[in-house]
Structures are given as structure tokens and as C-alpha cells.
N, C-alpha and C positions, 0 to 999 in steps of 0.2 A: 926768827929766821931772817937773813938779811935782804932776802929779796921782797919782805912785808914794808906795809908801813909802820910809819911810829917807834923803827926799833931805837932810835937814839932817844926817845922822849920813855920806851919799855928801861933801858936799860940804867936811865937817873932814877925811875921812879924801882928798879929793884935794889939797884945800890942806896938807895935809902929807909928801903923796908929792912935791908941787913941789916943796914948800920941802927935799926929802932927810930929811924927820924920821924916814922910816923907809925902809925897802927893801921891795916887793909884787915877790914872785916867781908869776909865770905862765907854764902851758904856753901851748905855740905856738896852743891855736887860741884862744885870749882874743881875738884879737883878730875871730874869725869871728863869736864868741858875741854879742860887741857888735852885730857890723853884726848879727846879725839880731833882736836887739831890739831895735833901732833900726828895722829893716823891719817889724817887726810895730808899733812904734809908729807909720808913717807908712800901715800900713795900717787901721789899725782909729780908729776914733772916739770923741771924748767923746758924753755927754749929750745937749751940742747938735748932735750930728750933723756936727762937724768932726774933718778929724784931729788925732790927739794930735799928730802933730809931720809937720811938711814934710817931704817928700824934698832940699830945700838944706840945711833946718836940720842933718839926719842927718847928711850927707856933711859937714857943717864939722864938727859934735862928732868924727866917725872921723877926717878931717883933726889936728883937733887932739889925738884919741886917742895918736897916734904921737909926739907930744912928751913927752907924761909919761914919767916914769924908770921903768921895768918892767924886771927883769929875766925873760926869756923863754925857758923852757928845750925845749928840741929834743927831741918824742917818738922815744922807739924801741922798736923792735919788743917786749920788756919791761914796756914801761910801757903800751903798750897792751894788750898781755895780762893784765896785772895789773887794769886799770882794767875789763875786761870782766868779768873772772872778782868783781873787786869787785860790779861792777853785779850779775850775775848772783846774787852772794851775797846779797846786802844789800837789793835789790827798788830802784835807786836808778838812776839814768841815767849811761850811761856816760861823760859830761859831767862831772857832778860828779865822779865817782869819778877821774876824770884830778884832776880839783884836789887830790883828797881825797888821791890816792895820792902826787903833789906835796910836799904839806904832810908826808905821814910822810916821805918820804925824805929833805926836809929838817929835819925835828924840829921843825918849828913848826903853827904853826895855820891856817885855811884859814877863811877873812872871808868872810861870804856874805849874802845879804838874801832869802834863800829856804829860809825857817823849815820846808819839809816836808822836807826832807833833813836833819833832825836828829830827825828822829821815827822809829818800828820796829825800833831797834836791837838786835838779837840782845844777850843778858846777857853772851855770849863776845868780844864786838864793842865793849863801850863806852870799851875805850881808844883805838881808832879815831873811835869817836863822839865824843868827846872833845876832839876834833883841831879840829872843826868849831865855829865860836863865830860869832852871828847880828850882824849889821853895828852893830844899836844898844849889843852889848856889849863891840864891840871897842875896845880901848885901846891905844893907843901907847906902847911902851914904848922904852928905850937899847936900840941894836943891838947 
């Protein structure tokens, strides 16, 4: 949406998940996460008192959500455990901590445009913290 941040650092990093520049590994509920920011954008309003985005608009962006290349990994029972007990640890939603606990098992980083989940990190915790790097500084690199 153009009145967000990051949409010019969102729209390099989709033009290169098209183009395969890189591989975005996601849990399963990525795709729940969307629709409801996508709901909450057709529910609330700019300025001038319209909505940020139609309910047609929505459903084509989810529509065409399902084309990009994502690999999608299957939670189980484990990693929802872990993700909680993250949450629980760390003061952090159990949402993120699914990505976050993602990104360690596969030894990479976890791309995000919500700068308050890299803040309060326990001094024991900052190679966890670590893992997490904000959308405008993420870089593409050889897989």
C-alpha cells in the first residue's frame, strides 16, 4: 500500500523473488498474516476518510499472493512450542517468533518491516536478535 513504509524496498525485494534472485522461506501461516493486513487495510481509512484499499483490490493482491515463489514450511507441534516459549521469553508475539524461530533452524535471517521486534533484547539473546534485519537493510545476496 503506498501510504506504508518500505514500499520501495517491498517492491525490489518482490521483483526478485519473481525473478528467483533469491529463495523467502515461510511458515504456513504467511499467508493468513497477509489476508489480515490486507483486512485491516480495507477496514480502516486514509485522511480523507476513504479506505486504504477495497475489498477487490485485497483479494487480487492474495490472488496473486499464491504465484510468487515461497517456500512454505509445515508447523509442528515443536515449533509451535518453541515459538511460544520464545514469545513468552522475549516479550514478542507469537507470530513473529514463528518466523524468527524459522530463520534459526535454517541459519539465515528473517526480513521484516516492523522495527519493534528488534528492540528489548535480553544481552543473552542478541544472537537471536541478530537473525532479524529490517526490510530497508535487507540485501540480496548468491544462494
Amino acid at each position: 500500500m503506498s501510504d506504508e513504509e518500505y514500499t520501495v524496498e517491498a517492491d525490489e525485494v518482490l521483483k526478485a523473488l519473481i525473478h528467483h534472485d533469491f529463495v523467502a522461506h515461510v511458515p504456513r501461516i504467511f499467508h493468513y498474516e497477509v489476508t489480515s493486513i490486507l483486512a485491516r487495510a480495507c477496514a480502516s481509512r486514509n485522511p480523507a476518510g476513504k479506505h486504504r484499499m477495497t475489498q477487490e483490490k485485497a483479494a487480487a493482491c492474495l490472488r496473486k499472493l499464491f504465484y510468487i515463489p515461497l517456500l512454505i514450511y509445515p508447523t509442528t507441534e515443536d515449533e509451535c512450542v518453541d515459538a511460544l516459549t520464545m514469545a513468552t521469553t522475549y516479550s514478542k508475539t507469537a507470530y513473529d517468533m514463528t518466523y524468527l524461530r524459522l530463520a534459526q533452524a535454517l541459519d539465515c535471517v528473517w526480513c521484516t518491516a516492523d522495527a519493534k521486534v528488534t528492540v528489548g533484547w535480553p544481552e543473552d539473546s542478541l544472537d537471536l536478535a541478530a537473525r532479524i534485519i529490517l526490510l530497508p537493510d535487507f540485501q540480496i545476496t548468491d544462494q
